[in-house]
N, C-alpha and C positions, 0 to 999 in steps of 0.2 A: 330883309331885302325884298324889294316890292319887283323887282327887274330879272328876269329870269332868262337861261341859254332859250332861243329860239324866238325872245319877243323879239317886233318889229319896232324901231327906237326913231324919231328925230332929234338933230343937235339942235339947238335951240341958244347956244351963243358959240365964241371961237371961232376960227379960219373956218371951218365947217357949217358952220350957220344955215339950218335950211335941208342940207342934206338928211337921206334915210338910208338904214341898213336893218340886220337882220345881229343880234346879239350872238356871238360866237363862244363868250369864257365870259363869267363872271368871276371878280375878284374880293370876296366879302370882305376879307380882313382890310384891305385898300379902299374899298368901296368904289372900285373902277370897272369898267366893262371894257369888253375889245370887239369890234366893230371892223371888219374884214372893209377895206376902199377905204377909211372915213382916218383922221390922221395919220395919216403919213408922214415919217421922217427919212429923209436917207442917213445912210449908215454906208463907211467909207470898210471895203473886205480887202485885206491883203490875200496875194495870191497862196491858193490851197489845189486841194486834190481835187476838191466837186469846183475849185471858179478855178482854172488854170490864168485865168488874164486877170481875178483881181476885180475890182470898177466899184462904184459905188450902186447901192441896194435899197430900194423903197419898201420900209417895214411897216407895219403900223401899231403904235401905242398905245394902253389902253388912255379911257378917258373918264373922267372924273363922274360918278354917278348924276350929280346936281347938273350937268352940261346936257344930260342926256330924257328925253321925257319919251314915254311908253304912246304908241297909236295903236288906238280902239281899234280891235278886225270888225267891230260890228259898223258902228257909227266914221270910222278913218280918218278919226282927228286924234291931234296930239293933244293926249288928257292925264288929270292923276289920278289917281289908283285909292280905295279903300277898301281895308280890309274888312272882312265881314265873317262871323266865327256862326254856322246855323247847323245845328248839332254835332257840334261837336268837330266840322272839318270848317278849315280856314278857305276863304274863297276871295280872289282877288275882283271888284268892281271898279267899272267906270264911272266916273263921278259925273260925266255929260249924259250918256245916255241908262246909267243904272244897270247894266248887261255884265255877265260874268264874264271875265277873260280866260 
């Protein structure tokens, strides 16, 4: 999993197109991320204890790893990632500007 909790991510196709956020959960087995503002569905809540009135509710869904591409904190373009193993510890690279993430 090249995509880790805390990178900063743009979507790069879907309703979301364009936009950036901040990785909140990664989902390995799925290969999905969740991305706090960035798809949104509503979801209809029948009345309870915490909503007394009920109404519908804007959640957001994770999204498929492949929609999602990682931006460089050095360089602040959206690039891929290579891994790089120098003795012994794995290190994630920018493939634009060569800079460890």
């Amino acid at each position: 999993m090249k995509i880790k909790k805390g990178d900063k991510v743009k979507i790069i196709y879907g309703k979301d197109k364009g936009r950036e956020g901040k990785v909140e959960k990664v989902y390995k087995k799925q290969g999905k991320v969740l991305i706090p503002g960035i798809n949104l569905y509503k979801k209809h809540i029948k009345k309870n204890e915490k909503m007394p009135q009920g109404g519908v509710v804007e959640i957001p869904r994770p999204l498929a790893l492949s929609k999602v591409m990682i931006i460089c904190p050095h360089c602040q373009k959206p690039t891929k990632i290579k891994i790089e193993n120098i003795k012994g510890e794995k290190n994630r690279i920018c493939k634009k500007c060569q800079n460890k993430i």
